[in-house]
N, C-alpha and C positions, 0 to 999 in steps of 0.2 A: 445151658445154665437156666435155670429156673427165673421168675422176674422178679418182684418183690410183691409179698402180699398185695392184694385190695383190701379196702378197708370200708366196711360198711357200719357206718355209727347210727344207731337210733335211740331215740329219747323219749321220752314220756312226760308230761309236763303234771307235777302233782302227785306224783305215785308216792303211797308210801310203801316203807320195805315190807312192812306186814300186811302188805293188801296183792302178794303174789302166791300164786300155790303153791309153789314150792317152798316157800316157809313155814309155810304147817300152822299160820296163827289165826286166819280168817276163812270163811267158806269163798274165797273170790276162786274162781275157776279160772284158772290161764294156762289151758294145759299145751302151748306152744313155746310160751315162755320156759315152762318148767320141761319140755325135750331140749330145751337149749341150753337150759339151765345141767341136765344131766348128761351133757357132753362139752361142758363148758368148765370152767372156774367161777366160783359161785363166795361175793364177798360178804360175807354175811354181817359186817360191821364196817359199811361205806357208811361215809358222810359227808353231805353238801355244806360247804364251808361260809354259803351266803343264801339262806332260803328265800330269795327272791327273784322273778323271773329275767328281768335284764341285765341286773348287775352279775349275776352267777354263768349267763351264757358268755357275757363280754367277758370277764375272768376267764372263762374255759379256753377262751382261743387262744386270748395273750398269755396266760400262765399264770400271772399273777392277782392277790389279791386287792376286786375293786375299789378299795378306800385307796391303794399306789397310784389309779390313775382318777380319781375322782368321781365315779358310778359307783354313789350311794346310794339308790335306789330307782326304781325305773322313771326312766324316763319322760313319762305320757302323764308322770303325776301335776300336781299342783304346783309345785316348786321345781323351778330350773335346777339341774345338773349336768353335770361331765359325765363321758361317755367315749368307750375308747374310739380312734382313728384309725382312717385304715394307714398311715403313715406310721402306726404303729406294730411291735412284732407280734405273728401269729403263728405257729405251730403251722395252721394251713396253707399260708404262703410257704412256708419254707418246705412241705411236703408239693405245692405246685412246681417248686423252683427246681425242685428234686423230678421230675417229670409225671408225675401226678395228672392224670386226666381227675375232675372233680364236677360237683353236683351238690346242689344244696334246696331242698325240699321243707316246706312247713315254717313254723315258726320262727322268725328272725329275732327280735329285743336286739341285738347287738347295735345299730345305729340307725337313729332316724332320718340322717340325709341319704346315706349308701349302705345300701345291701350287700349283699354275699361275694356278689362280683369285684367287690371290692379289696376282700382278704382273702381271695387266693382261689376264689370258686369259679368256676369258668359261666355256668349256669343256673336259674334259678328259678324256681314256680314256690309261687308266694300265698298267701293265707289271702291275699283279694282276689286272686287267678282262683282259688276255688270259690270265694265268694261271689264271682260272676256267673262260673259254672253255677252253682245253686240257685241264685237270682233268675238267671236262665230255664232251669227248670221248674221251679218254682218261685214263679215269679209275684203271689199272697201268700208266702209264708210268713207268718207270724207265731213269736213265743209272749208267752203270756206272764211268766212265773218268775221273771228275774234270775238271780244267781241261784236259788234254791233249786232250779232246772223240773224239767217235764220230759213226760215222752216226745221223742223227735219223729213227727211225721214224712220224713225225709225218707224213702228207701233205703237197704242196708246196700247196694251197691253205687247209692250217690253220696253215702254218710262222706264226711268229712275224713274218716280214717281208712275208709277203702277205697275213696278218690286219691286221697296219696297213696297207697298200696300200689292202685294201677299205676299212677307217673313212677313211683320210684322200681316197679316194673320195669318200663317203657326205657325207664334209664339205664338202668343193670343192662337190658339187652342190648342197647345203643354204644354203652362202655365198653361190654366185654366184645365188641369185634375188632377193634384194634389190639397192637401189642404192648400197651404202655398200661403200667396198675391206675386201677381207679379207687377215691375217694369218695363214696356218699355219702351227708347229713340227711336222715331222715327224722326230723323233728317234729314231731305229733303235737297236738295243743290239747290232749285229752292227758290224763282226766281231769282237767281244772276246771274249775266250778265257770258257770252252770252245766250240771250233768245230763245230756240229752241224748242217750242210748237211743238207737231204730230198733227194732222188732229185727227178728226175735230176742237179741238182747234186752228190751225197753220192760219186760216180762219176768226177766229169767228169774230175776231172784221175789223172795216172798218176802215184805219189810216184817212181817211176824215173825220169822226165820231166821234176823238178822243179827246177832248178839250187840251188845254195847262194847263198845270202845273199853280196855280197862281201865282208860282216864276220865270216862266219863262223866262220875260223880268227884268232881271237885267242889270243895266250899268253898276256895280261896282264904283259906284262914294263914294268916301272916305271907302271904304273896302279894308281889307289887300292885301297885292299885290299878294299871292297865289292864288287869286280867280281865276283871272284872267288869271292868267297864266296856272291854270288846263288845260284850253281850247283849249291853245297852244299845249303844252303836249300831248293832246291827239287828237288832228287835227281836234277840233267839232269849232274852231272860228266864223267859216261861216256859222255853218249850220244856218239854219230858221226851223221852227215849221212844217211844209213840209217836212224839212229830220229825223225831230225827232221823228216825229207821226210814222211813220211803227215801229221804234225800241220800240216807249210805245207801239203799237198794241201786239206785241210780248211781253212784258211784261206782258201785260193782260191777253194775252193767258194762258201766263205759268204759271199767276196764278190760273184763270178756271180750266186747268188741274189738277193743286195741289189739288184743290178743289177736284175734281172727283174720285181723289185718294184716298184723309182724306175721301172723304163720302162712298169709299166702305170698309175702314177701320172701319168708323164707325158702320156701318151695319152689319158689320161679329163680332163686338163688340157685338151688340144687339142680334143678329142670336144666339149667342152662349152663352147668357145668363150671360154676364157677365156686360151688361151696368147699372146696381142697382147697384152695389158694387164697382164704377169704377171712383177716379178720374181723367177726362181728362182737361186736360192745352192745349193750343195752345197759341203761340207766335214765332215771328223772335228774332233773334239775333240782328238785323237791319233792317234798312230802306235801300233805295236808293235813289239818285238825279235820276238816267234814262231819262235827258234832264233837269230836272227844275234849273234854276240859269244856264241854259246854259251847267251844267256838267254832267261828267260820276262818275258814280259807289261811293265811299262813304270819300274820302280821302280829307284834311286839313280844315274841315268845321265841325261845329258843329249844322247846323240847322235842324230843325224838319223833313226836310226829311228824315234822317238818325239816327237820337235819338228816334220820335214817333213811336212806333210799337201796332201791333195788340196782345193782351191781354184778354184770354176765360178762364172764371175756372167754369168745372161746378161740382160740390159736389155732391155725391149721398148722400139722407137720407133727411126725413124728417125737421129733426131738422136743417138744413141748410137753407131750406127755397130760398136757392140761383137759384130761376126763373126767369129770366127776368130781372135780378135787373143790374142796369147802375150803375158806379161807376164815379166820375167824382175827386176824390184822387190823388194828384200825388203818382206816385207808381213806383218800377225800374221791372220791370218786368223779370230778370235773379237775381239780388243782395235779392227780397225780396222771390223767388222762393222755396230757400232752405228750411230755417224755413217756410215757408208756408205749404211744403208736409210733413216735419216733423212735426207740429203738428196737422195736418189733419190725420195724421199715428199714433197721440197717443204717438209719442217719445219723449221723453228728448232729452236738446239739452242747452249748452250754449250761450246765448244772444252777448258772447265776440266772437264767432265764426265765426259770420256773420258782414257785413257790412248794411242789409237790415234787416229787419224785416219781422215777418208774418202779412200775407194778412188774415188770417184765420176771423178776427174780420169783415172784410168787407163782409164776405161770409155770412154775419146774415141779415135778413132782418131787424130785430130788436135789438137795442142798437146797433148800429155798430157806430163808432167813425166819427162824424163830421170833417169837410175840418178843423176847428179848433181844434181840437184834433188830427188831423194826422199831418203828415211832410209837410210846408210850402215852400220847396225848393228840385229842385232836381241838383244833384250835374254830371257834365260830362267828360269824360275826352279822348285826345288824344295825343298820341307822335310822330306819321309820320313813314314812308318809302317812299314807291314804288319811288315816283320822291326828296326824300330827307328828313332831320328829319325837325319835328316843331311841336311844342307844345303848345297845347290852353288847359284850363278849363274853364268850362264851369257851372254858376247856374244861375236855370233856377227856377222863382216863375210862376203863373199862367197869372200875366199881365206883368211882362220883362222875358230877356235872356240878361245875362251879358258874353262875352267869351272874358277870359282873351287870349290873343294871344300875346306869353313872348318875340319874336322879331316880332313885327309888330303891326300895331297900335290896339286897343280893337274894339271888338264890344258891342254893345246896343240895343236893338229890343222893342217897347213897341208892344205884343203881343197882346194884345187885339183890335190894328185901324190898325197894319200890320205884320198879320198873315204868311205872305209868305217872311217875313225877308227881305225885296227889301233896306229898308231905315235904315242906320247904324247912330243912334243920341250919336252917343259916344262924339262927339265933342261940342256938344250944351251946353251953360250954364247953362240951367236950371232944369241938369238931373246933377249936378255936384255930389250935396249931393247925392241923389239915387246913384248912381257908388261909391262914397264912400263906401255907409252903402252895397252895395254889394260884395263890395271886400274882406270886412272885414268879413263877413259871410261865401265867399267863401273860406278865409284863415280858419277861423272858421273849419272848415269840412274837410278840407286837414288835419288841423294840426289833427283834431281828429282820422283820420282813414292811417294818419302815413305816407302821399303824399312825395315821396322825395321830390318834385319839387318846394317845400318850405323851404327846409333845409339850406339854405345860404342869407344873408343878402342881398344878388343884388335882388334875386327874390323876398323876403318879400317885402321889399321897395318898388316895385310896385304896392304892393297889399295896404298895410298896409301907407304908405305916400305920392300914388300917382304920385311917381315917372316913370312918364307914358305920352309920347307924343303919343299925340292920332288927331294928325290934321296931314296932309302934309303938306312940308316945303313951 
């Protein structure tokens, strides 16, 4: 009898969906990703349900959305928050309890007191464990340039992404000698800003080369007054497409390299006979702006830069059938994760558990559930820090985005004639009724998966009556 898959999960921290080759939308070279991408199931309308780094990892393990248990935003900011416990449930425990040998690599956010070891992971090498190795070998390294990043004088076999490459290496080979499935997290901290490619990637792309963002040129005209003000904030007011281009080149880079990484990851998968019996996932946690709409990094916005990410499941086995196959689903790609590996694992699991569903049905090349038969709506959500709080939700169908923004005026996007979110028709009359019947669905979905942010009569009211100025005076 065969045993029950492994499961190898890797992340990308900041990826947008249009910044992988296999999308066909930007010159980013990732041609490891895109072989796995062409023997995989490939979602091409994933979305991160909270694009911020801690609260969206802590949600991935528990299942549920972080406003249920109080991580609204990362932790390490200015203002005190909740954050899940390991006394809390995890998907990964209950894949340990299930006999799961596991490993947990890279980037944490999920608790500041305990680590991995905590939820269900037996082992752990951490984002200091390579920061010592670094310190170590280069013990005057200095960067100079802030978030906006430079070239990293680092070697391309001490970088950051191919020092995890070897541990989750070293792991894979250490897991596969006994006879029990393994679990690895391999959680990258790239591409998020600052972007410090090594050579040869630090080169590869030419910032002349580089196309602009199609959201580039926003004026902010009748959009909320945070937009705008990011800019300020962050002292990019002035740039032009000329100061932005070397920061995407760098971007690109650092994603090529990632790339280089996952593919010698992959390879040591195969090399070692464990690529048959092996489900691997790739996905970000997020997107990035990295210049489009004129911003930095991923805060008071809810637009596809930062919600659409990159989404690979490939199943081993026959009966999966899952080659090549394009999904075009909306799908949450961390909230439907859980139930997905557990029942690709064969386990029980309660439905009341999760806020997402399993992907498993999509993984079939046959009878898999049509765009009308799955979920019609995908639901988003943020609460603010770094420069202040503010809070938008966000649903999102296949042809609008509704983001409620609870002090400031809403926005409205009709997706399908402008894709790059430039023109906000919240204010038009002929989208009256549509903003209705979306409010009402977006209250719909709050209330069922238990949102505080609906819990008192001022906020319903906007939702639910319209009590919502949405023009400037």
């Amino acid at each position: 009898m065969q045993r029950q898959p492994n499961i190898l999960f890797i992340t990308a921290d900041q990826l947008r969906s249009d910044c992988v080759g296999y999308s066909g939308k930007y010159p980013v070279q990732t041609p490891n990703l895109d072989q796995l991408a062409a023997r995989s199931t490939v979602f091409h309308h994933a979305y991160s349900h909270f694009p911020v780094c801690s609260p969206a990892r802590q949600s991935l393990l528990h299942g549920k959305r972080p406003e249920t248990f109080g991580a609204l935003w990362n932790y390490n900011s200015f203002l005190p928050v909740g954050y899940l416990q390991p006394d809390q449930y995890t998907w990964t425990k209950q894949l340990a309890d299930a006999g799961y040998r596991s490993a947990f690599l890279g980037k944490w956010g999920v608790n500041p007191e305990f680590g991995p070891t905590a939820f269900g992971y037996e082992s752990y090498v951490s984002e200091g464990d390579y920061r010592a190795f670094r310190q170590s070998r280069y013990p005057d390294l200095t960067y100079t340039n802030g978030f906006f990043g430079e070239n990293n004088p680092v070697a391309l076999a001490d970088s950051e992404t191919h020092w995890y490459a070897d541990r989750a290496i070293e792991t894979i080979e250490t897991l596969s000698q006994g006879d029990r499935p393994w679990h690895i997290a391999l959680h990258f901290a790239e591409p998020h800003l600052p972007c410090r490619p090594s050579e040869p990637f630090a080169e590869m792309y030419d910032p002349a080369q580089v196309p602009e963002w199609d959201g580039f040129r926003d004026n902010f005209a009748s959009k909320p007054y945070i937009q705008a003000q990011q800019l300020a904030s962050w002292g990019v007011e002035s740039f032009t497409w000329e100061d932005w281009a070397p920061i995407v080149a760098r971007y690109y880079g650092i994603i090529s390299q990632l790339d280089d990484a996952i593919g010698r990851v992959l390879a040591a998968l195969a090399r070692l006979g464990q690529a048959d019996n092996t489900i691997i996932v790739f996905t970000a946690d997020h997107g990035d702006m990295c210049g489009s709409h004129g911003m930095m990094d991923k805060h008071y916005i809810l637009y596809d830069d930062v919600i659409r990410v990159p989404l690979i499941i490939s199943f081993p086995g026959e009966s999966s059938q899952a080659v090549g196959l394009e999904r075009e689903q909306l799908v949450y790609n961390l909230l439907d994760l859980g139930p997905t590996l557990l029942d690709l694992a064969g386990l029980d699991y309660s439905a009341d558990s999760f806020h997402g569903k399993s992907l498993a049905p999509l993984l079939l090349a046959a009878n898999a559930p049509s765009d009308a038969d799955w979920r019609d709506q995908i639901v988003a959500t943020y609460n603010g820090q770094q420069f202040g709080l503010y809070t938008q939700r966000m649903i999102r169908t296949k042809e609008w985005k509704y983001v409620w923004n609870l002090t400031d005026i809403d926005e409205l996007y009709d997706m399908q004639h402008d894709h790059a979110e430039l023109c906000n028709v919240i204010s038009l009359p002929e989208h009256q009724e549509r903003i209705a019947e979306l409010r009402t669905r977006l209250y719909e979905q709050l209330k069922k998966e238990e949102d505080p942010v609906i819990s008192n009569e001022w906020t319903r009211r906007q939702l639910l009556n319209g009590a919502k100025r949405n023009q400037r005076a």
